[in-house]
mmCIF file of the N, C-alpha and C atoms, coordinates in Angstrom:
data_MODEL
# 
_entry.id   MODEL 
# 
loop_
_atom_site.group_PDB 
_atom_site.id 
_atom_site.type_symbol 
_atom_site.label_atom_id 
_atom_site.label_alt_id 
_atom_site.label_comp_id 
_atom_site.label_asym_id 
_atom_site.label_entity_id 
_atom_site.label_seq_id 
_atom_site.pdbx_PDB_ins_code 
_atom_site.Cartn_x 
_atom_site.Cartn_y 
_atom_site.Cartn_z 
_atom_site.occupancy 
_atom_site.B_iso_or_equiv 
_atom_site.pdbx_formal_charge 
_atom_site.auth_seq_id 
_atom_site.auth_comp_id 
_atom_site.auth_asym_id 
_atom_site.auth_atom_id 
_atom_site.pdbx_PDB_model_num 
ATOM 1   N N  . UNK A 1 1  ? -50.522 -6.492  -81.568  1.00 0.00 ? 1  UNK A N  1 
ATOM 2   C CA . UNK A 1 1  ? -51.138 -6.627  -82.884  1.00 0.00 ? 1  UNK A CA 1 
ATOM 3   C C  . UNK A 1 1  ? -50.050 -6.775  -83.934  1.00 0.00 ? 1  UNK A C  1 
ATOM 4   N N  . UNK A 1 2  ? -50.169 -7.534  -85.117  1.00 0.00 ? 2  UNK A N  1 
ATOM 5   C CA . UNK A 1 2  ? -49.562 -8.255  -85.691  1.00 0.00 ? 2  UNK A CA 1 
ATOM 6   C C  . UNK A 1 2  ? -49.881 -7.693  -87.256  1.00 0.00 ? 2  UNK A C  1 
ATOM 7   N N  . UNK A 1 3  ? -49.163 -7.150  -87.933  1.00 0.00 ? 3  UNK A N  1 
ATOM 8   C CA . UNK A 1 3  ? -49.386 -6.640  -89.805  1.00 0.00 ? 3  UNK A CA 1 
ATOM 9   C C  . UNK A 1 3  ? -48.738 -7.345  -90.398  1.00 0.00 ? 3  UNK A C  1 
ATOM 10  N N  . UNK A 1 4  ? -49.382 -7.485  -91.697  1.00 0.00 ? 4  UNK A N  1 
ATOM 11  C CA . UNK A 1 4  ? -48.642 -7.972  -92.767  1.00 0.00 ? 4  UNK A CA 1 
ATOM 12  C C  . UNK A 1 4  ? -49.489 -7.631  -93.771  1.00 0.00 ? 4  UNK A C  1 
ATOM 13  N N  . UNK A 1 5  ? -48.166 -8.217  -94.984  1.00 0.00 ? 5  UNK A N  1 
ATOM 14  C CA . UNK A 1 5  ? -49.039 -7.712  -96.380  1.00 0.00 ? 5  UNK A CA 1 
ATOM 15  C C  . UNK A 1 5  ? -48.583 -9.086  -97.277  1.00 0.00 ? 5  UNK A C  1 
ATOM 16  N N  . UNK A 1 6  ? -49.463 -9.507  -98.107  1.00 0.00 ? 6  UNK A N  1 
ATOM 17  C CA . UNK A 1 6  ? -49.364 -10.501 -98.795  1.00 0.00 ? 6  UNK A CA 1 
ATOM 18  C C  . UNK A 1 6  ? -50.027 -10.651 -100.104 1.00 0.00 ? 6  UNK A C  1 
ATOM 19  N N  . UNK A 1 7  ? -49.704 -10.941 -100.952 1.00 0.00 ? 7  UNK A N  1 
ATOM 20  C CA . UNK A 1 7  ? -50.195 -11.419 -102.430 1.00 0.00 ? 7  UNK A CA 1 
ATOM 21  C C  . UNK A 1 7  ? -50.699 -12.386 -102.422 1.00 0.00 ? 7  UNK A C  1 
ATOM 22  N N  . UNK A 1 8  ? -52.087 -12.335 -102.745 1.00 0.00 ? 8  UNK A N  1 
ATOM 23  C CA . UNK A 1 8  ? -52.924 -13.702 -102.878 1.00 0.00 ? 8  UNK A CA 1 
ATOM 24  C C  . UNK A 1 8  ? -52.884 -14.227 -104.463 1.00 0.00 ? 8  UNK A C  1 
ATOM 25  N N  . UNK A 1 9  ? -53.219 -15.173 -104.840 1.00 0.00 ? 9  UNK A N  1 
ATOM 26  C CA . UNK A 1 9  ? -53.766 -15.814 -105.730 1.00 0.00 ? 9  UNK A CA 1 
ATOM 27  C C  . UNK A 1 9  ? -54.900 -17.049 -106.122 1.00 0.00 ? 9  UNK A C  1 
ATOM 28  N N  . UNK A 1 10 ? -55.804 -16.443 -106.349 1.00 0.00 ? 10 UNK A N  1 
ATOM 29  C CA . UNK A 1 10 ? -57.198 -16.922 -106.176 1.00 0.00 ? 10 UNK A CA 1 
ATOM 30  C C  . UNK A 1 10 ? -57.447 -17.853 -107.331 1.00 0.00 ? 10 UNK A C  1 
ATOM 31  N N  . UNK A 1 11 ? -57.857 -19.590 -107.090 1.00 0.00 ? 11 UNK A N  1 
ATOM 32  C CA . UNK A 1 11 ? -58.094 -20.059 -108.181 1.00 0.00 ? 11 UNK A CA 1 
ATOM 33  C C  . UNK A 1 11 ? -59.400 -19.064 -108.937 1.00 0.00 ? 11 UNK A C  1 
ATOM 34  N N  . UNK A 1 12 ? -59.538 -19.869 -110.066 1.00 0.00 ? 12 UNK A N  1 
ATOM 35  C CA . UNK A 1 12 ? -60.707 -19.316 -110.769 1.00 0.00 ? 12 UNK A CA 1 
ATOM 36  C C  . UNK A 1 12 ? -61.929 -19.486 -109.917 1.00 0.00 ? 12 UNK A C  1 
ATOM 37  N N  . UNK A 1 13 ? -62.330 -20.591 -109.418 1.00 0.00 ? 13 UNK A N  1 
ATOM 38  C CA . UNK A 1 13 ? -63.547 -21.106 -108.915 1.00 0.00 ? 13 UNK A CA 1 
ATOM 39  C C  . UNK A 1 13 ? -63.560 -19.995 -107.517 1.00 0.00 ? 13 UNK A C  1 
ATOM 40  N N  . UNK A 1 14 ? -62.765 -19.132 -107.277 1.00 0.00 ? 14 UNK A N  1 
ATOM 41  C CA . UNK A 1 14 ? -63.222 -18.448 -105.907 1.00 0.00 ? 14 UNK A CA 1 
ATOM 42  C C  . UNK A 1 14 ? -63.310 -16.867 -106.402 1.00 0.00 ? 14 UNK A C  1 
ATOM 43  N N  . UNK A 1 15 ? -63.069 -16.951 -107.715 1.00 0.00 ? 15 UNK A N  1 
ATOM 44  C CA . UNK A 1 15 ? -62.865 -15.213 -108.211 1.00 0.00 ? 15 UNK A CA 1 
ATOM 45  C C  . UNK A 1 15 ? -64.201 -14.527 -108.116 1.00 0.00 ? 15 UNK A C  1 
ATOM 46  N N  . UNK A 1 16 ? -65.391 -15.302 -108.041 1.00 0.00 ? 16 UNK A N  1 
ATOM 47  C CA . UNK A 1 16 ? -66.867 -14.605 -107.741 1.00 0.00 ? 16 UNK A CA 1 
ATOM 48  C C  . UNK A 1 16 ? -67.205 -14.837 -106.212 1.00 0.00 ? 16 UNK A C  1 
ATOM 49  N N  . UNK A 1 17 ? -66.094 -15.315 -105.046 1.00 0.00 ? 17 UNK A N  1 
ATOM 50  C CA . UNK A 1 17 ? -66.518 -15.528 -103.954 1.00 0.00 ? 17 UNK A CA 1 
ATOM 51  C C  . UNK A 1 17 ? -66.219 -14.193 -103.169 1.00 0.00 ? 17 UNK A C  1 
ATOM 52  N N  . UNK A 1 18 ? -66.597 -14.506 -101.826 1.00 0.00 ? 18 UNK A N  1 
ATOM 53  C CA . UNK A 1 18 ? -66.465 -13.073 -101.087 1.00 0.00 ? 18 UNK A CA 1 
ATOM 54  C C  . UNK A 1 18 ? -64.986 -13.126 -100.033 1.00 0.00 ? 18 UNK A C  1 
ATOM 55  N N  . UNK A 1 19 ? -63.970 -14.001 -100.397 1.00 0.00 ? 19 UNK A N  1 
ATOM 56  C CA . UNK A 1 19 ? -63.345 -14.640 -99.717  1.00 0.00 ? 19 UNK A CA 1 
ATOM 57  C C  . UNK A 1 19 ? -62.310 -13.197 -98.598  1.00 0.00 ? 19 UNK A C  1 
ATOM 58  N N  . UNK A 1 20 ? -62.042 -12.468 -99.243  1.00 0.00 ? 20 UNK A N  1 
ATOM 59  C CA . UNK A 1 20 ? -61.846 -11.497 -98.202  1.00 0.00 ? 20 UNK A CA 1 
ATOM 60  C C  . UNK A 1 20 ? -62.607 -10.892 -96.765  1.00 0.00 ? 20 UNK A C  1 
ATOM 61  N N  . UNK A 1 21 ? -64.031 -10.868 -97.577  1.00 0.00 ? 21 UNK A N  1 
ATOM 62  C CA . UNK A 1 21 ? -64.958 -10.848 -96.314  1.00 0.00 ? 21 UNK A CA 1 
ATOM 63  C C  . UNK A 1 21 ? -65.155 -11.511 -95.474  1.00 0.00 ? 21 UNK A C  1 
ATOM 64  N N  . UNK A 1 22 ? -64.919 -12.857 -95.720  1.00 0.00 ? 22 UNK A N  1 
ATOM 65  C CA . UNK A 1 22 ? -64.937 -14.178 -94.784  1.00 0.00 ? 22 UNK A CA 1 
ATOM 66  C C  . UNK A 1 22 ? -64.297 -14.274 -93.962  1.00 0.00 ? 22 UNK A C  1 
ATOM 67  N N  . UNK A 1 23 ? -62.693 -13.430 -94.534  1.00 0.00 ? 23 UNK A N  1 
ATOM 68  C CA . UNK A 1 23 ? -61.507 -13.583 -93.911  1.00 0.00 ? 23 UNK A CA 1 
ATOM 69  C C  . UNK A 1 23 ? -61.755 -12.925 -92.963  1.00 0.00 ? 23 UNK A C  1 
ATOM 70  N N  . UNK A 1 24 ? -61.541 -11.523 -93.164  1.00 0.00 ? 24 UNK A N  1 
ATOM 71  C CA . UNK A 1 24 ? -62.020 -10.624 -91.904  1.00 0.00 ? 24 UNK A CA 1 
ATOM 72  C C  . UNK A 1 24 ? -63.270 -11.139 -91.003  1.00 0.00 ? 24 UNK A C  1 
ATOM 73  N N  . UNK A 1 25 ? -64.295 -11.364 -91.235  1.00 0.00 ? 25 UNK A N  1 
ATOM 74  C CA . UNK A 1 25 ? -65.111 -11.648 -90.019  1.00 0.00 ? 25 UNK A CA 1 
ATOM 75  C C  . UNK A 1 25 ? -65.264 -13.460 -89.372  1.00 0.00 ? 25 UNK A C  1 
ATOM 76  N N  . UNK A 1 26 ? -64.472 -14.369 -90.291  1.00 0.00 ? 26 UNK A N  1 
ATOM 77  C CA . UNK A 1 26 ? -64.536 -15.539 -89.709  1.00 0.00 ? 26 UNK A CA 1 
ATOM 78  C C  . UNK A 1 26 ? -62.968 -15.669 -88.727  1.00 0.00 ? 26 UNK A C  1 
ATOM 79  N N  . UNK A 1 27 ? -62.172 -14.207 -88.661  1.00 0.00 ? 27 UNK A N  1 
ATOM 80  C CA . UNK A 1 27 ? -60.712 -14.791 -88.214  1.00 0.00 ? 27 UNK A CA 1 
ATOM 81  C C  . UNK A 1 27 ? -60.921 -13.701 -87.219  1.00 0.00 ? 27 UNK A C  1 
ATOM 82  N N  . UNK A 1 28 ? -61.552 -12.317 -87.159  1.00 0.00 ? 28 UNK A N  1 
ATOM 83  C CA . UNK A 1 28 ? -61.523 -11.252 -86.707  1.00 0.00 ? 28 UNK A CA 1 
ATOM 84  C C  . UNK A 1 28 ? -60.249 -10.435 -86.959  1.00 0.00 ? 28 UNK A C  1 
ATOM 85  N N  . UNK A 1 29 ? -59.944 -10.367 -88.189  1.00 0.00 ? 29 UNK A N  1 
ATOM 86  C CA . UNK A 1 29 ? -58.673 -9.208  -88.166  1.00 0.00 ? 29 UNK A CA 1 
ATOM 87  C C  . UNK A 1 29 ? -58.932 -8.226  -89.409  1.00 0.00 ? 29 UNK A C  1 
ATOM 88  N N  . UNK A 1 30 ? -58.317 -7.177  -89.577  1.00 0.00 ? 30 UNK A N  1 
ATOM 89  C CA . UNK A 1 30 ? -58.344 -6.040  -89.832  1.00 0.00 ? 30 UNK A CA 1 
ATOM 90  C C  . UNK A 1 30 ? -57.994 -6.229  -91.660  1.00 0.00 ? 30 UNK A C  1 
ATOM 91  N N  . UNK A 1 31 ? -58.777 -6.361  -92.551  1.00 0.00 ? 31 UNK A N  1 
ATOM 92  C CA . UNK A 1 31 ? -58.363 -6.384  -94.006  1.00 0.00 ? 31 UNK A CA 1 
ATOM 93  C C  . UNK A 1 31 ? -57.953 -5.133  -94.586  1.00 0.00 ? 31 UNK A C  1 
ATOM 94  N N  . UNK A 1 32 ? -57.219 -4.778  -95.195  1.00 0.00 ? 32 UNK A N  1 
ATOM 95  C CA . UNK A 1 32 ? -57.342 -3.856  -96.497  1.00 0.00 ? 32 UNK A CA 1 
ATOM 96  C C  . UNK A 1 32 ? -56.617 -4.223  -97.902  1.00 0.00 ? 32 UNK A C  1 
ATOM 97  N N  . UNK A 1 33 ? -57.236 -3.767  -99.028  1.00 0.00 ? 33 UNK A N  1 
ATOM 98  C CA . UNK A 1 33 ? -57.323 -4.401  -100.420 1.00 0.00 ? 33 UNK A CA 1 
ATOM 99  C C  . UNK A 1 33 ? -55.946 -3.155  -100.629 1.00 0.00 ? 33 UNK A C  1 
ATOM 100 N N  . UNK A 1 34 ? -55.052 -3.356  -101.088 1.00 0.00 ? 34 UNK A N  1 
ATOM 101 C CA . UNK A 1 34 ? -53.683 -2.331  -101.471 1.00 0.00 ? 34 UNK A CA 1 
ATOM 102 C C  . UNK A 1 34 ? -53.880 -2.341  -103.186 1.00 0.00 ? 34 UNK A C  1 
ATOM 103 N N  . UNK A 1 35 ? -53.957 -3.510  -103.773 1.00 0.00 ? 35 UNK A N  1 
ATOM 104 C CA . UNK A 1 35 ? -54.314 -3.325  -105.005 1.00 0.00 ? 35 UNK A CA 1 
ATOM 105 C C  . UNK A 1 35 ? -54.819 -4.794  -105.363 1.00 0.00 ? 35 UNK A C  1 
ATOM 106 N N  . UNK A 1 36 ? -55.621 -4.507  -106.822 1.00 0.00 ? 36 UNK A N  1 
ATOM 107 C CA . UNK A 1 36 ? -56.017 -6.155  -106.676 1.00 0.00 ? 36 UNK A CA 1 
ATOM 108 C C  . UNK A 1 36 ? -56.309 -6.372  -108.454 1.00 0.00 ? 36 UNK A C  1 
ATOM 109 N N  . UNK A 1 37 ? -56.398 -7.172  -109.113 1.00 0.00 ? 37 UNK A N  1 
ATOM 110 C CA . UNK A 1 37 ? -56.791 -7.544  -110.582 1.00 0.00 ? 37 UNK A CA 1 
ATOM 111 C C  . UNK A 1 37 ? -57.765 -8.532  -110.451 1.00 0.00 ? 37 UNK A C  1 
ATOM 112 N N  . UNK A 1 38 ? -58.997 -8.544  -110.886 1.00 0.00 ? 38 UNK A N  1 
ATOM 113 C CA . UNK A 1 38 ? -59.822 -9.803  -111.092 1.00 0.00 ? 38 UNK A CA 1 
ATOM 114 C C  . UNK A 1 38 ? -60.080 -9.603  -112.642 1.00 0.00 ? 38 UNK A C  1 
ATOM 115 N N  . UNK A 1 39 ? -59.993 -10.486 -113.004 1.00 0.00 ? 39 UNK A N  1 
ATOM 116 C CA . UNK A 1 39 ? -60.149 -11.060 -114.868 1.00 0.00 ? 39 UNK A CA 1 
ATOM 117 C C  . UNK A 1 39 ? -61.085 -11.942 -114.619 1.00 0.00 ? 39 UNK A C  1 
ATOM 118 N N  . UNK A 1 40 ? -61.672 -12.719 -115.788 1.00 0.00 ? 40 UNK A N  1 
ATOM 119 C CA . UNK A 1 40 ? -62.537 -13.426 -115.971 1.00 0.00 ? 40 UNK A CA 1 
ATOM 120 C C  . UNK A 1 40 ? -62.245 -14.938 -115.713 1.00 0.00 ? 40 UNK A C  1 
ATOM 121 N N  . UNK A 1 41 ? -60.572 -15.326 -115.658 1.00 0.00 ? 41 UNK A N  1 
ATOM 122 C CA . UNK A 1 41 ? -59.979 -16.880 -115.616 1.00 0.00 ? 41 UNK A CA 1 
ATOM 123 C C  . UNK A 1 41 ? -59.325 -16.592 -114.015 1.00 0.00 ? 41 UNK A C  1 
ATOM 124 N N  . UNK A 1 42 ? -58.382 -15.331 -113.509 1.00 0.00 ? 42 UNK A N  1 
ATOM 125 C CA . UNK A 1 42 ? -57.376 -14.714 -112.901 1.00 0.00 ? 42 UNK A CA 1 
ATOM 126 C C  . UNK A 1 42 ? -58.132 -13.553 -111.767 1.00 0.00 ? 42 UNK A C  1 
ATOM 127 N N  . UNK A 1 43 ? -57.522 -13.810 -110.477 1.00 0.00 ? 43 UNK A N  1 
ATOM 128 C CA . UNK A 1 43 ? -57.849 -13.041 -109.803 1.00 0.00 ? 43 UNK A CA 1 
ATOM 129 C C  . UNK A 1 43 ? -56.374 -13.101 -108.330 1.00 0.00 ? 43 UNK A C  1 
ATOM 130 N N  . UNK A 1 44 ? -56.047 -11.682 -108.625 1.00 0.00 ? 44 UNK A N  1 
ATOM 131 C CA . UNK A 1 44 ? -54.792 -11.291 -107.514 1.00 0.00 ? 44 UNK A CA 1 
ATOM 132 C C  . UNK A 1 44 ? -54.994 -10.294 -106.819 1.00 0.00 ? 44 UNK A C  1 
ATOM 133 N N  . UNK A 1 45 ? -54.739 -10.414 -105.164 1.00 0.00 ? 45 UNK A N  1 
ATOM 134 C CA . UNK A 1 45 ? -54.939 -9.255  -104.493 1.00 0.00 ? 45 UNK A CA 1 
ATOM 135 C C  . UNK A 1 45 ? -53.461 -8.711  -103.383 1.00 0.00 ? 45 UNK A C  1 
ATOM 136 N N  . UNK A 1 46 ? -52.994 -8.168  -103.748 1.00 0.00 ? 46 UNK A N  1 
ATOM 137 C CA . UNK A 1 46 ? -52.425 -7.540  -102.498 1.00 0.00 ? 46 UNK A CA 1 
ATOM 138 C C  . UNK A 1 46 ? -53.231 -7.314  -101.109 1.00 0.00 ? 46 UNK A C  1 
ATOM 139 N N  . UNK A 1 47 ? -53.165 -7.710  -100.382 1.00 0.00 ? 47 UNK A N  1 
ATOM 140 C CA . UNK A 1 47 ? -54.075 -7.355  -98.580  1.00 0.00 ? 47 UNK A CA 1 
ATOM 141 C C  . UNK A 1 47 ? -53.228 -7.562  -97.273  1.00 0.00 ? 47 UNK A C  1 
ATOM 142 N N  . UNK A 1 48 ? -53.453 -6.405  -96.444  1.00 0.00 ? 48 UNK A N  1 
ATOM 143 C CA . UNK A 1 48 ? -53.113 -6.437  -95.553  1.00 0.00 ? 48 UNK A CA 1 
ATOM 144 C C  . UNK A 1 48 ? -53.707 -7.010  -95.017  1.00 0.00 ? 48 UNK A C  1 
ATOM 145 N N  . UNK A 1 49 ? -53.089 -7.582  -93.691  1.00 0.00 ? 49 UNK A N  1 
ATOM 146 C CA . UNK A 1 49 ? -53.910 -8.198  -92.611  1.00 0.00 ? 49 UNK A CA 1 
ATOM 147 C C  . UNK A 1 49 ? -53.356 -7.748  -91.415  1.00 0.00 ? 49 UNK A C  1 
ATOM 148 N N  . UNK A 1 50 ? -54.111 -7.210  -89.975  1.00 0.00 ? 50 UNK A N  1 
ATOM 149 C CA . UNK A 1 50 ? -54.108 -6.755  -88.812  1.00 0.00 ? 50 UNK A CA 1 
ATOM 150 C C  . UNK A 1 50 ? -54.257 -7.332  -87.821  1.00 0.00 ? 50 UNK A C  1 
ATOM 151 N N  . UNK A 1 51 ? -53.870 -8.118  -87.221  1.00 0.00 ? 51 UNK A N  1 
ATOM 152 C CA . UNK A 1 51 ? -54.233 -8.430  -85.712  1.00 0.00 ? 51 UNK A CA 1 
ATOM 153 C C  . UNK A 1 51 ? -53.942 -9.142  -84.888  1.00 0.00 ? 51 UNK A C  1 
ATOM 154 N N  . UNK A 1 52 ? -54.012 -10.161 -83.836  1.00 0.00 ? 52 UNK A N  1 
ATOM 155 C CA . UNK A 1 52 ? -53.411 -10.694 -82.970  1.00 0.00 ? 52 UNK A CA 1 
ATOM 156 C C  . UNK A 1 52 ? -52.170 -11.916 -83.779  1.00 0.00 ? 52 UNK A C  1 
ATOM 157 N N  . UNK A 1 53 ? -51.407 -12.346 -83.511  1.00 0.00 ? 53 UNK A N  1 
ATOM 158 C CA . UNK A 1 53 ? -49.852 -13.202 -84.529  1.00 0.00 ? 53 UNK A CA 1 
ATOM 159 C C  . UNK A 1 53 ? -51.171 -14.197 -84.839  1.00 0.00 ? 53 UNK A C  1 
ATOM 160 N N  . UNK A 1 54 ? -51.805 -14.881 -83.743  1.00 0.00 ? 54 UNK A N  1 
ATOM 161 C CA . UNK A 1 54 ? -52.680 -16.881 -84.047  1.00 0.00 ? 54 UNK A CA 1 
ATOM 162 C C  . UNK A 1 54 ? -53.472 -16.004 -84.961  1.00 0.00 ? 54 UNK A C  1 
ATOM 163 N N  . UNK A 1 55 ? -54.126 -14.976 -84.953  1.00 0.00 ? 55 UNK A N  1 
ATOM 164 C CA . UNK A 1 55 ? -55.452 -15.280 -85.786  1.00 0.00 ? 55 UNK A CA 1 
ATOM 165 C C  . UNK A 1 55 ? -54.834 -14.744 -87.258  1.00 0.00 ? 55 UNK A C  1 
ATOM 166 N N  . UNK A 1 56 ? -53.689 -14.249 -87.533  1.00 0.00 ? 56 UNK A N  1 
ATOM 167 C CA . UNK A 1 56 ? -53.251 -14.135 -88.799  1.00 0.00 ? 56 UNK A CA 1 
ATOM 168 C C  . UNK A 1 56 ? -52.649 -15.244 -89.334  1.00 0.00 ? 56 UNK A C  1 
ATOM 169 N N  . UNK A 1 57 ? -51.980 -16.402 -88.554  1.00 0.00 ? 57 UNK A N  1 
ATOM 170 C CA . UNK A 1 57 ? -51.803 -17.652 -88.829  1.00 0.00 ? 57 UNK A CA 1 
ATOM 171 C C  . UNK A 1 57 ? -52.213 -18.316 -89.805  1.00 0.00 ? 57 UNK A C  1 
ATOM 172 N N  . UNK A 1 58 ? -53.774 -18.724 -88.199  1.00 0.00 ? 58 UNK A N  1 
ATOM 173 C CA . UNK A 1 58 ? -54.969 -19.159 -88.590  1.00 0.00 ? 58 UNK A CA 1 
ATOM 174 C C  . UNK A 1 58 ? -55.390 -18.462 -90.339  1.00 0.00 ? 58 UNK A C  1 
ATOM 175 N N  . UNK A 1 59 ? -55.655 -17.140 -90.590  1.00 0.00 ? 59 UNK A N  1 
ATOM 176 C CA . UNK A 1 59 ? -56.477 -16.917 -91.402  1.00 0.00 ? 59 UNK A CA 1 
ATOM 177 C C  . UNK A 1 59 ? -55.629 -16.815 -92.663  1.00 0.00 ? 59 UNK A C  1 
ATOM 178 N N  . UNK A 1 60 ? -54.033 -17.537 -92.517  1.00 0.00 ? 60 UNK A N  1 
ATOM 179 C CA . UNK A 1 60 ? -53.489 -17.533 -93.503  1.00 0.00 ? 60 UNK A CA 1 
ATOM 180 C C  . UNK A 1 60 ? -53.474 -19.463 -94.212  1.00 0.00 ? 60 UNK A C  1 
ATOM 181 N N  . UNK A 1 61 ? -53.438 -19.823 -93.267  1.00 0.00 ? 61 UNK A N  1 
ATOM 182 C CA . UNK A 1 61 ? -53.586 -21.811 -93.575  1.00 0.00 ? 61 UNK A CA 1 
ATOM 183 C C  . UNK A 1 61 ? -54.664 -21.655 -94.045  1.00 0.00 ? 61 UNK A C  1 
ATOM 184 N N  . UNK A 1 62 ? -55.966 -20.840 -93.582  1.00 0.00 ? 62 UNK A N  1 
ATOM 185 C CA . UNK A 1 62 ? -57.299 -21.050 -93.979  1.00 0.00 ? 62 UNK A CA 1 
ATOM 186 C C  . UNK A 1 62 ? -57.403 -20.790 -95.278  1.00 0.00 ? 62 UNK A C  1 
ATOM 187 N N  . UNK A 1 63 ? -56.792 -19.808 -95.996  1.00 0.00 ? 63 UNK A N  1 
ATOM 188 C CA . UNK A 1 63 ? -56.306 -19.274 -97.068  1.00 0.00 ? 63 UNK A CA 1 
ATOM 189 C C  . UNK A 1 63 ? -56.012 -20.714 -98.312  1.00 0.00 ? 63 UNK A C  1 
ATOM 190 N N  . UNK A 1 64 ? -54.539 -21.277 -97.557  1.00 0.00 ? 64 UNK A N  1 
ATOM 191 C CA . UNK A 1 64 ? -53.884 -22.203 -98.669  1.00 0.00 ? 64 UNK A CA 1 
ATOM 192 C C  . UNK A 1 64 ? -55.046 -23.078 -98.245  1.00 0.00 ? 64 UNK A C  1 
ATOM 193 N N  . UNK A 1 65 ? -56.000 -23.499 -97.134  1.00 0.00 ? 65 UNK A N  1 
ATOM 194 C CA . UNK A 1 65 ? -56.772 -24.700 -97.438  1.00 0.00 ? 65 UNK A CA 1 
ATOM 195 C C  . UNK A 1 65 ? -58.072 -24.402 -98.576  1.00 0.00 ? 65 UNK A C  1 
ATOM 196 N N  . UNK A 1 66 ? -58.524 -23.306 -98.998  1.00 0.00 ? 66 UNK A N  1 
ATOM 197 C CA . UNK A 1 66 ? -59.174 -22.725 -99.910  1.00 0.00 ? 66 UNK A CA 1 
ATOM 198 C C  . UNK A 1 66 ? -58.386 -22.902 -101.436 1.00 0.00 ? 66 UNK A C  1 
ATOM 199 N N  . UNK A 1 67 ? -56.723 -23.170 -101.552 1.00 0.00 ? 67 UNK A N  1 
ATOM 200 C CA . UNK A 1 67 ? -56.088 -23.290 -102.763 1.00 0.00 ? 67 UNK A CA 1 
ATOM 201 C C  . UNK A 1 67 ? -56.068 -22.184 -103.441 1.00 0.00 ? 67 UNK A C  1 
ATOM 202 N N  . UNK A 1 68 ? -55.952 -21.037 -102.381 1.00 0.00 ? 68 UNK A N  1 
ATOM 203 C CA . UNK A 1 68 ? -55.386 -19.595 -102.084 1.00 0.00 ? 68 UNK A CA 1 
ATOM 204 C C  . UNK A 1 68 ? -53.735 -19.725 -102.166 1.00 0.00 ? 68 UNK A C  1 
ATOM 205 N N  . UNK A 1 69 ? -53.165 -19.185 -103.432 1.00 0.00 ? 69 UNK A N  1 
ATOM 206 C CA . UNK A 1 69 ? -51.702 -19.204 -102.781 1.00 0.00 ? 69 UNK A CA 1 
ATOM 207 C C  . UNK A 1 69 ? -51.329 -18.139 -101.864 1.00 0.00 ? 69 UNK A C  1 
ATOM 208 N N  . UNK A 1 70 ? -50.403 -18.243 -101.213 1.00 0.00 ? 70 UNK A N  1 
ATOM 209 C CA . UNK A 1 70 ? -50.393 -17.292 -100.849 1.00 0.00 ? 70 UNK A CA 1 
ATOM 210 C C  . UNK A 1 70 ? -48.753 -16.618 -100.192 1.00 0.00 ? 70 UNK A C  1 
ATOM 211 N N  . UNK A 1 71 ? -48.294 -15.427 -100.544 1.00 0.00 ? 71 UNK A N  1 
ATOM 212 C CA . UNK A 1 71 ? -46.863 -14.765 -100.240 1.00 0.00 ? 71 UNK A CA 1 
ATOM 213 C C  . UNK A 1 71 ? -46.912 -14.144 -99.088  1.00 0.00 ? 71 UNK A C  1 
ATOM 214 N N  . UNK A 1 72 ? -46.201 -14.100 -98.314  1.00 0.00 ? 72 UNK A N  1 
ATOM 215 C CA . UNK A 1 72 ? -46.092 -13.056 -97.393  1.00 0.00 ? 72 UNK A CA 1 
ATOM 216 C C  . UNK A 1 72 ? -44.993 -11.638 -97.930  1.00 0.00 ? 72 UNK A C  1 
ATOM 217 N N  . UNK A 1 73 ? -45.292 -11.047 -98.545  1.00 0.00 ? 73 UNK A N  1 
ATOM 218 C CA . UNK A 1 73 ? -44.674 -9.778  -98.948  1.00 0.00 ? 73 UNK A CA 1 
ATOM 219 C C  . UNK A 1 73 ? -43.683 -8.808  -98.314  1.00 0.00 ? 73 UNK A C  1 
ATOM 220 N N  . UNK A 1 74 ? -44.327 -8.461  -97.089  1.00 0.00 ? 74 UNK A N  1 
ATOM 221 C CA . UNK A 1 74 ? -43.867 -7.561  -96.135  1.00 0.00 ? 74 UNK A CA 1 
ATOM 222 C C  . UNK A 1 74 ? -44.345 -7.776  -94.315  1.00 0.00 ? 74 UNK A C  1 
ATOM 223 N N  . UNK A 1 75 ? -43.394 -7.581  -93.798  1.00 0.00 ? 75 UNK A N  1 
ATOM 224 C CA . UNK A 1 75 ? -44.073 -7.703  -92.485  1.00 0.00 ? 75 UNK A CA 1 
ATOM 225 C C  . UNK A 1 75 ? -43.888 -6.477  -91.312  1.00 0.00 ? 75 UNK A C  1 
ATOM 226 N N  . UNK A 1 76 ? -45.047 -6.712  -90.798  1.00 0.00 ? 76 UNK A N  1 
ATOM 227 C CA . UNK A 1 76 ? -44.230 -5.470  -89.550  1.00 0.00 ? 76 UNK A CA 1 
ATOM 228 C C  . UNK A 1 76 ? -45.080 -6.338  -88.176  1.00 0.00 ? 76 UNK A C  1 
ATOM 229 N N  . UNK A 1 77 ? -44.516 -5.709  -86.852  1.00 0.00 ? 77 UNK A N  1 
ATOM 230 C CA . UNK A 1 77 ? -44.905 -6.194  -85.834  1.00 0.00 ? 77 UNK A CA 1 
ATOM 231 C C  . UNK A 1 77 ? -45.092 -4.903  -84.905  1.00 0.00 ? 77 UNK A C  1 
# 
């Protein structure tokens, strides 16, 4: 199993979506919110992600194909 932590940045058009939830159950890995800001234009989250190396990959491209930026912060293995 595979961790990391990363800083998202969410256009505006996804700041009312559920896009974390998606993440976790369309990739199967382990979310948690570390800290996060949603504003009314602006929305940033710190999140971990848990689980096998492909499906954190996967659920990180899936991310920038959403126009999710996205950092990788910290890693552990």
């Amino acid at each position: 199993m595979a961790k990391g932590r990363f800083h998202l940045t969410l256009p505006e058009r996804l700041a009312d979506e559920p896009v974390i939830h998606t993440l976790g159950t369309r990739f199967d890995v382990v979310t948690n919110i570390r800290r996060a800001s949603i504003e009314e234009r602006t929305a940033w989250v710190i999140l971990e992600l848990e689980g096998p190396d492909e499906r954190l990959e996967e659920a990180v491209r899936w991310l920038a194909e959403q126009d999710v930026q996205v950092e990788r912060i910290d890693e552990s293995g």
